[in-house]
SEDO-13903 format. One record per residue (C-alpha): x, z, y. Coordinates in steps of 0.1 Angstrom, whole numbers, plus 2048, in hexadecimal, padded with zeros to 3 digits. Each point is the difference from the previous one (the first is absolute). Layout:
% residues N
XZY ...
***
This chain:
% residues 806
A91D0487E 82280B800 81F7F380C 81F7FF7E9 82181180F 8167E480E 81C80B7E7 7E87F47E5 7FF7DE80E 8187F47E4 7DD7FB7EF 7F57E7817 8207F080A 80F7F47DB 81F7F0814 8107FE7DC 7E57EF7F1 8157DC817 8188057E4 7EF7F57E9 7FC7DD811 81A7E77FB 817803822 8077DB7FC 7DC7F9801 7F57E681E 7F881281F 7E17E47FB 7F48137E1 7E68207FE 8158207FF 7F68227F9 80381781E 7F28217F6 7F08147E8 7E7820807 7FC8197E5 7E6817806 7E37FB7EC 7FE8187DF 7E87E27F0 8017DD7FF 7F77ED81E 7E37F1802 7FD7EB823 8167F2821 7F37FC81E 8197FC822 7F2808825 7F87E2816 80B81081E 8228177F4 8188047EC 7EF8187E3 7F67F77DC 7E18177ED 8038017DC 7E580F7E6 80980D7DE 7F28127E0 80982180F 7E5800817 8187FE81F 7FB7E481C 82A7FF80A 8067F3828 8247F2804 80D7FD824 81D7E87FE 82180881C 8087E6819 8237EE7F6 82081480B 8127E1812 81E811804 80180D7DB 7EF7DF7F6 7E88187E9 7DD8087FC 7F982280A 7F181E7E9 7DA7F57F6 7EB81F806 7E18057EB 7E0813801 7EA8087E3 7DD7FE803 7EB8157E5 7D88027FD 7F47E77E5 7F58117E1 8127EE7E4 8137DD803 8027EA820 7FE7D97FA 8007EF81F 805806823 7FF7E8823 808808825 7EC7F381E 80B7E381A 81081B816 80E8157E3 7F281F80E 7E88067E6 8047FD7DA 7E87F97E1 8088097E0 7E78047DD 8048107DF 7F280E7E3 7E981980C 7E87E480C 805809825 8117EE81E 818812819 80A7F8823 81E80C80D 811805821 8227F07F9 80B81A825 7EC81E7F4 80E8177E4 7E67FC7E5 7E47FF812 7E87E77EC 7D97F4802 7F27F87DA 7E47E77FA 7ED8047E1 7E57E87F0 8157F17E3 7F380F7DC 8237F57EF 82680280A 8067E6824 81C7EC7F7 7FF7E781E 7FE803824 8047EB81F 7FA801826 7EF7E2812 81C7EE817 7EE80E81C 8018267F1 7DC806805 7F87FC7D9 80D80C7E2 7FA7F17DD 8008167DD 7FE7F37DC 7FD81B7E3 7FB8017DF 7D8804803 8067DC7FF 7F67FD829 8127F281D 7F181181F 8047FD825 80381F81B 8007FF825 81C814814 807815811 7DE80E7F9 8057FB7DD 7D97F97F8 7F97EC7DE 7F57DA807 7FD7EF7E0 8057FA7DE 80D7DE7FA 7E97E87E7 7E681C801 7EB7F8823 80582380A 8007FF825 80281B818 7E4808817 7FC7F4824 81980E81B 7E8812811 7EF8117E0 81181C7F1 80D7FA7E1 7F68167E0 81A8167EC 8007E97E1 80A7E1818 81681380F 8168067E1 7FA7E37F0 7F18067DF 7DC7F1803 80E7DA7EF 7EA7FD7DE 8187DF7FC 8237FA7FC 81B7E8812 8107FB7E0 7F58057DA 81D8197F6 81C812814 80D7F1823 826800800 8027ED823 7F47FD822 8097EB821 7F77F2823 8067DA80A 81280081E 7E77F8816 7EA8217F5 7DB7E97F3 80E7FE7DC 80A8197E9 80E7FB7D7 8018167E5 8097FF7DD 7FC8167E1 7FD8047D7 7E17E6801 81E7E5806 7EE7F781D 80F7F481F 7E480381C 7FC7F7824 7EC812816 7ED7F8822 80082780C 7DD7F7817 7EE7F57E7 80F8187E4 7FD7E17E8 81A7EE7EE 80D7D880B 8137FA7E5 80B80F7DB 8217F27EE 8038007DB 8227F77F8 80A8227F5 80080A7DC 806827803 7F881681A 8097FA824 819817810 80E7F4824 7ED7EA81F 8087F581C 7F77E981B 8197E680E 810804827 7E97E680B 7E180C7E5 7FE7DB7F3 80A8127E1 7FF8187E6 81680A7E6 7F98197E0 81880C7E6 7F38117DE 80680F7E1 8047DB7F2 8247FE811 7EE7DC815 800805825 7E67E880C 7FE7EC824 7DC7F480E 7F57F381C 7E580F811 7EF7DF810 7FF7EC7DE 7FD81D7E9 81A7EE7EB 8228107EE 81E7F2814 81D8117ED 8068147DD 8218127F5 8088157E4 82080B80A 7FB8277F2 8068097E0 7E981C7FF 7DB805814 8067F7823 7F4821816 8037F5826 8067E5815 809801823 8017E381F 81880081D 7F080481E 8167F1817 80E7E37EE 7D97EB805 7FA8107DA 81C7EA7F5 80F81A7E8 7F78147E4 80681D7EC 7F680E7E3 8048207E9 7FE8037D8 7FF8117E4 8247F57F6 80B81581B 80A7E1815 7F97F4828 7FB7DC802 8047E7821 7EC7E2803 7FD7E3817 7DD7F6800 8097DC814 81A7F87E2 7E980A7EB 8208137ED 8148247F7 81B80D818 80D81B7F5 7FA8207E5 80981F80B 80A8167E7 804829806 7E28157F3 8058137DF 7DD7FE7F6 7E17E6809 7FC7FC826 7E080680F 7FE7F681F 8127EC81F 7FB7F9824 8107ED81F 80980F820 7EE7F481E 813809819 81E7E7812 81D80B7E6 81E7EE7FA 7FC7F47D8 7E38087FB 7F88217F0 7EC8017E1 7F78217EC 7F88047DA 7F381B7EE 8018097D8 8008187E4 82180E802 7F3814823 8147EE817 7F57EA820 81D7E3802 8007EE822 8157DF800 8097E8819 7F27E37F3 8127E581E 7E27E87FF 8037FB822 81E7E57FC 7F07F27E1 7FC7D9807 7E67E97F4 8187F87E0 8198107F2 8257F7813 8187E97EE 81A81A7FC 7E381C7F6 8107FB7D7 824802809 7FB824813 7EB80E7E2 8128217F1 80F7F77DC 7EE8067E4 81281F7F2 7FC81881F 7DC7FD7FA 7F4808825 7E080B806 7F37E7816 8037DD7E8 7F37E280F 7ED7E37F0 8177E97ED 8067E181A 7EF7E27F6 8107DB7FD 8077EF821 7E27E9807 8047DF807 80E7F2822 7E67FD81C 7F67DD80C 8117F781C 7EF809829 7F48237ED 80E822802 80D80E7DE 7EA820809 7E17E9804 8067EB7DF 8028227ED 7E081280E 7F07DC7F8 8128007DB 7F281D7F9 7DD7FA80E 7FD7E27E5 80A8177E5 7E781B808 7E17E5805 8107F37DA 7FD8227F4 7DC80780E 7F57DB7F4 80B8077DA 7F1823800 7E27F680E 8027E47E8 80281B7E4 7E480D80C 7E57E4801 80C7F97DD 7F28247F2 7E47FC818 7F77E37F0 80480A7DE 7EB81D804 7E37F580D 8047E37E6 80181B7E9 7DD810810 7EF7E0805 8047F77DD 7F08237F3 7E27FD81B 7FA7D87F8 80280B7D6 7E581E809 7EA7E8813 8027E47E5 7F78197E5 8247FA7ED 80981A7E9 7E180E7FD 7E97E27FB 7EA8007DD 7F77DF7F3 7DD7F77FE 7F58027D7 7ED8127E7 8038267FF 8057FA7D9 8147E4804 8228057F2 80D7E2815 7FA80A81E 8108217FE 81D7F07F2 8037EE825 7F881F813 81B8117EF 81E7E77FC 7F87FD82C 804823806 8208027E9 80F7E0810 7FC80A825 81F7E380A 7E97E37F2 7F77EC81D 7DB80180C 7F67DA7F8 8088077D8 7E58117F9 7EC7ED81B 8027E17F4 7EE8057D8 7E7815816 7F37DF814 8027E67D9 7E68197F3 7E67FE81F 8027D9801 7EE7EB7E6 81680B7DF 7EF82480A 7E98017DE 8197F57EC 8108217FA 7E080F7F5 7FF7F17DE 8248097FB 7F1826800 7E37FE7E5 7E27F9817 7FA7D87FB 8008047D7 7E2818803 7F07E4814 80A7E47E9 7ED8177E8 7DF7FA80D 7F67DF7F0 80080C7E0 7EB824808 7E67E3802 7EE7FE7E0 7FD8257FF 7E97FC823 80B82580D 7E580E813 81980881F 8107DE803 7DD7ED7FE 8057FC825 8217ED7FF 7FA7ED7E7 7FA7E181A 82280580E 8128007E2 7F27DF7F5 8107EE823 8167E37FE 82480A7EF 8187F281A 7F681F818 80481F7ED 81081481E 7E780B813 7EC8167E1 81F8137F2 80580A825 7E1813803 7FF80F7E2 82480A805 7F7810822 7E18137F1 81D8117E6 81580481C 7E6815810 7F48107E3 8248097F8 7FF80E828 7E480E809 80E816821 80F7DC80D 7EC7E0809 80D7DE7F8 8147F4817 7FF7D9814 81A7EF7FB 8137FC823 8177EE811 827808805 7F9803826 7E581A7F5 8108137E6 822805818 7EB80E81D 7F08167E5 81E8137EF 80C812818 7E0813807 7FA8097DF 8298087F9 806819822 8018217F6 7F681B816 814819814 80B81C7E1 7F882481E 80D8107E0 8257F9803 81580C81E 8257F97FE 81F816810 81F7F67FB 822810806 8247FE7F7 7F47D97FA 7FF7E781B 7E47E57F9 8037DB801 7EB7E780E 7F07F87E5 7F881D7F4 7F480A822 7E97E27FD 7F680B7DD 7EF81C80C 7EC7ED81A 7F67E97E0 7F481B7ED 7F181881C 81681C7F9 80A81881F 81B80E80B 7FF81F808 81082380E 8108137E0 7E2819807 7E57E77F8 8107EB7E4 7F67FC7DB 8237EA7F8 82280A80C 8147E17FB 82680B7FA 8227F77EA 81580E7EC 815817807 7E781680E 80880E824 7F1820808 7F07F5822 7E080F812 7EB7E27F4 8088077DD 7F9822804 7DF7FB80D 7F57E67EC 8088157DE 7E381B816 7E67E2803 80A7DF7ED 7F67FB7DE 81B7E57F9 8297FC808 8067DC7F5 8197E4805 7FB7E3819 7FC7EA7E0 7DF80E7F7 7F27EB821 80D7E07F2 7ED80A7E0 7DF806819 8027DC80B 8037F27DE 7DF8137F4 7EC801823 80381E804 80A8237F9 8138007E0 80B81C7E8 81681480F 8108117E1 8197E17F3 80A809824 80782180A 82280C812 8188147E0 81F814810 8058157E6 826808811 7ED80B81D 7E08157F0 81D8137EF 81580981F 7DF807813 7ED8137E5 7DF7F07F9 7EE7E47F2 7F57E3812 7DF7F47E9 7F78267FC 803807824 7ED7E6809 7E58077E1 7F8821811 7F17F3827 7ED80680B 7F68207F3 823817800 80C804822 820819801 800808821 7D980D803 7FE82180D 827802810 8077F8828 8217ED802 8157FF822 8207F580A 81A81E804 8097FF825 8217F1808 7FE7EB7E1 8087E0810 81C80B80C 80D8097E3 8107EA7E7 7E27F67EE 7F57DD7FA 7D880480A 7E27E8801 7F07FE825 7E281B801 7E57E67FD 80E7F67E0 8078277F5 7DC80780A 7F07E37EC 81580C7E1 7F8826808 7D87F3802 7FE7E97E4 80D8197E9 7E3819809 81581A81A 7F7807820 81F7F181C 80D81281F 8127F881C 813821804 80481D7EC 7DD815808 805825810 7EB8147EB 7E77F37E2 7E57F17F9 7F38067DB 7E07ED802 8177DF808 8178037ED 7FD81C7E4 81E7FC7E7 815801820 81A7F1818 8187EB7F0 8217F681B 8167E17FD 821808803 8248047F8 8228187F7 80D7FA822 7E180F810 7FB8247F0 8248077F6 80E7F281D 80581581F 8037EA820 7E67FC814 7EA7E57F2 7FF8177DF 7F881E816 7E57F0810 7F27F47E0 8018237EE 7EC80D81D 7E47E97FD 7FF8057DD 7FE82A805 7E47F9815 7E87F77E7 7EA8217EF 80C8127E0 7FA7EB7E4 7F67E080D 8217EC7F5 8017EF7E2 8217F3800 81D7F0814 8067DB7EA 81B7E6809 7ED7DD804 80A7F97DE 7EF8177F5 7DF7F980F 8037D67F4 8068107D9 7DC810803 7F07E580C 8117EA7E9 7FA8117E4 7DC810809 80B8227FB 81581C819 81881A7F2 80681E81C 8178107E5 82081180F 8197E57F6 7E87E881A 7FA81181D 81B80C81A 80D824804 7F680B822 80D820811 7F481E801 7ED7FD81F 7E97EA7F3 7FA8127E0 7DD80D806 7F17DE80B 8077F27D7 7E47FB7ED 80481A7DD 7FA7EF7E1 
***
């Protein structure tokens, strides 16, 4: 850590960054009051002490930045010089950081997957917990300081008990530590024994209720959970989000909590219903932290964005304050000040490196807005940086007896039940219409429509005339078809039968007679019966045809319409078709279709496992699509399951196959022949493939290893967590092929330095090649790898010997 000279405290004062708000502004409104310069890369997290008067800030640099604020020269009516210290020991980028209830330690995680506590007195002294297998981007003491909480990018949220900093759990996963008295084993201890995650992709949030039981986190599932921390199992999960989740946090009282995302929506809940309070979509851009005044009973709210703007919120008006405009670039980040300060102090972080700290003057902020709130607003022209919410029309006058205040809290408590009875009103609607929409696919299963064949001769041209005129008309109500089906089993039932050339070969009998055939001696007695009853012969006759006509069926009874309805669906359900397993990506599924597959018996399955990958066009080159053109023997369009329900099952898949010709061009294969050659040609067999070491950090845009191993795997190569210190030819014997980029091996800071020595660690000859992750999706894509010189990376000298000679 190291202390910046107090003549560079021009970084951390910005005195002439007040210039820039309006001097005419109300002394009511948020105002600017300093901003510290000292990160080298954009700042990534805010957090203020509890207990003094010092702000931690964590940036892309790697650097963990301490700002002591002065006390306030009365005399000169100034703030004095803020001093700060520069914490340094993370190993690439530093996302998050958080102090505890006395402020004497602080937290702080980054990208190299560990967590640091510092002494905020010490200079740099720091303890590191390690456990995490991806980069911690959340952390947060307990109230009471003895606990800290950690969510990282291996998709966990996990639980550690200070000061003896000894792994407890793994949230969701059951993973409890051992008995006080037993000691626990070096895999508990550092956290990395959880086979299952909190959270099915990357956790972006973390927090502790108030009260210390309940914890929430959030993350790129677009999950919202909350946690009893006892019993490591989730209470609740909220589903309102539509992209990934990026801010939580609990209330002041911890009734509520409140998540922002990439969506721009900041969402409200309450914890004892489980039910969404408030929405707002004031941001422009994704929404990337939210923040709750401690000391206001969690009345206010702020929140950062991509738009580079800090918003206020009251959360009992339900409404915007104020945006505070100031950052250059997105902001990041923002927290409130718990100590006793006059106007509230509230910091923001963003991309431009700067920490802003504003006095937001919540403190005099009324249950409404004041009458003459509109007539002190700065004109439109100066364009100050706080702007507050346009003022709304005066309500009407308040009954006699009742206090204006009163009669406006009660106002708007009607138009917020209004609000939540129409959107829940919405709701039921699609509810409804849904399972409608269900129950009329399960009750047309179960009654055999769509699929039912009418009972007639295998030969007989009529009755496949029905069968197909049904299938083609699927909108024709079931009693059409119903009702002829119940004339021919009555009385009129023989009738038809002369109508198809069987009665004139029994009419035909009287006058075979004189001849006396040897073969119809025997009926000769019932041919000579009275006239008046000639239906019962040509019946048997026609039956004995029938058979003969037949012979693997026998004649069937004829049988009532109770009978023949509880018969057709046995003889109509199809089995479950093993045979089909369905992924799909870059497509979201309907309910119908969903319900489809359970009609038809088709899976759905992991990418690794599936036969279909269900996508549309234009292709995107995701991990599931890569997989799937390794194992699947079909990429189709969702309409080729509408065409499985019309035939009852699986249907020809050619008339639907996905055709991006744009994109097969730009990415250099072809989709049917690709797909033509699994699962015999496997590009990667015989290569190792690992991730260059500081890649993340980097600016590459990167699957999460899971999905980089499944790809890696399916296409026949061997994956490795870190680049392997010697060789192994058995394994892997065309080779070691790294993942990286331009910025790692002809840079020459120390994440490139570190990654050049990993690589010259590896025995003469063993590296095939350096690729950019381009590179790698273009072989599996197109089933074959080129290691030519124009698509592998230069690397120094130094690591010359390790390359693989053609």
């Amino acid at each position: 850590m190291t202390a910046l000279a107090e003549r560079n405290s021009w970084a951390a004062e910005g005195v002439d960054d007040l210039l820039k708000f309006s001097r005419k502004a109300s002394q009511e409104e948020p105002q600017l009051v300093r901003t510290l310069r000292g990160h080298r890369g954009a700042v990534h997290g805010v957090a203020f002490s509890p207990t003094r008067r010092q702000l931690a800030s964590t940036g892309g640099d790697g650097a963990v930045m301490l700002w002591s604020f002065g006390m306030r020269d009365e005399a000169t009516r100034r703030e004095r010089p803020t001093r700060a210290y520069r914490f340094e020991g993370h190993d690439g980028a530093v996302y998050c950081a958080a102090f505890r209830r006395d402020g004497r330690q602080l937290a702080t995680g980054g990208a190299d997957r560990t967590v640091r506590l510092w002494e905020t007195r010490a200079r740099g002294e720091s303890r590191i917990l390690r456990g995490h297998s991806g980069a911690v981007r959340a952390v947060a003491f307990s109230p009471d300081g003895t606990r800290l909480l950690t969510g990282a990018d291996d998709k966990c949220v996990k639980v550690w008990s200070l000061p003896r900093r000894q792994f407890v759990c793994t949230l969701g996963a059951s993973e409890l530590a051992p008995p006080s008295g037993a000691r626990p084993a070096r895999r508990a201890r550092h956290g990395g024994g959880g086979a299952v995650a909190s959270h099915a992709n990357w956790v972006r949030a973390a927090c502790w209720s108030p009260d210390g039981t309940v914890a929430a986190s959030g993350g790129d599932d677009k999950l919202v959970k909350v946690w009893d921390v006892e019993a490591a199992k989730a209470t609740a999960t909220f589903f309102e989000h539509e992209k990934a989740v990026r801010g939580v946090c609990f209330s002041a009282d911890g009734t509520c909590v409140v998540a922002c995302g990439d969506d721009a929506a900041i969402n409200v809940w309450d914890t004892r219903t489980k039910g969404l309070l408030q929405h707002y979509t004031a941001h422009t851009g994704p929404c990337t932290s939210v923040a709750v005044d401690p000391k206001q009973a969690g009345r206010y709210l702020a929140s950062t964005g991509a738009d580079g703007t800090v918003k206020l919120y009251d959360l009992r008006q339900g409404q915007l304050l104020y945006t505070l405009e100031g950052h250059a670039g997105g902001a990041a980040a923002c927290a409130f000040s718990g100590m006793s300060t006059k106007g509230e102090l509230l910091a923001s972080g963003g991309a431009d490196k700067t920490v802003m700290v504003w006095r937001s003057q919540l403190d005099g902020c009324g249950p409404a807005p004041a009458p003459k709130a509109p007539a002190k607003a700065p004109a439109p022209s100066r364009a100050p940086i706080a702007a507050a919410a346009p003022p709304k029309p005066p309500p009407a006058p308040p009954a006699k007896g009742v206090p204006e205040v009163v009669a406006k809290t009660l106002d708007h408590v009607v138009g917020q039940l209004d609000a939540i009875t129409s959107t829940l009103g919405a709701l039921e609607k699609r509810i409804c219409a849904n399972e409608g929409r269900v129950a009329t696919i399960l009750e047309r299963r179960a009654r055999g429509w769509l699929f039912v064949e009418l009972d007639g001769d295998a030969n007989d041209e009529g009755g496949a005339g029905e069968r197909k005129s049904l299938r083609a008309n699927t909108t024709t109500p079931l009693d059409a078809p119903a009702a002829p089906e119940a004339e021919e089993e009555d009385a009129p039932a023989p009738a038809p039968a002369p109508k198809k050339g069987r009665k004139p070969a029994a009419a035909a009998e009287p006058p075979k007679k004189p001849a006396a055939p040897p073969k119809k001696r025997g009926r000769a007695p019932k041919a000579a019966e009275p006239a008046p009853a000639p239906a019962p012969p040509p019946k048997k006759p026609a039956a004995k045809k029938r058979k003969a006509a037949e012979p693997p069926e026998a004649p069937k009874e004829p049988a009532t319409k109770a009978k023949q309805r509880k018969a057709e669906p046995e003889t109509t359900m199809q089995p479950p078709d093993d045979s089909v397993r369905i992924v799909f990506t870059n497509y979201e599924p309907s309910i119908s279709e969903r319900g489809i597959l359970k009609l038809l018996g088709f899976s759905e399955v992991g990418a690794r496992d599936a036969t279909h990958v269900i996508t549309k066009a234009p292709l995107k080159r995701t991990p599931k699509l890569m997989i799937g053109l390794s194992t699947a023997s079909y990429v189709v369009t969702g309409e080729w399951l509408g065409a499985c329900l019309a035939s009852d099952g699986r249907a020809d898949e050619k008339p639907f196959l996905v055709k991006d010709r744009a994109k097969e061009q730009l990415w250099g294969f072809n989709l049917a022949r690709s797909l033509a050659q699994n699962p015999s040609v496997k590009v990667l067999s015989g290569y190792a493939v690992a991730l260059a070491p500081g890649a993340r950090d980097a600016s590459m845009m990167l699957p999460s290893d899971s999905e980089l191993q499944d790809i890696v795997e399916c296409a026949g190569g061997r994956w490795l967590s870190t680049v392997p210190r010697g060789s192994s030819e058995e394994l892997w014997p065309r080779g070691v092929l790294v993942i990286g980029c331009k910025e790692l091996v002809e840079g020459s800071d120390r994440i490139a330095t570190r990654c050049i020595g990993a690589l010259s660690k590896l025995d003469a000859g063993v590296l095939a090649g350096v690729v950019e992750p381009p590179t790698l999706y273009g072989a599996v894509l197109a089933k074959t790898l080129d290691l030519s010189r124009r698509n592998c990376l230069q690397l120094p000298a130094a690591c010359a010997h390790v390359v693989r000679r053609a």
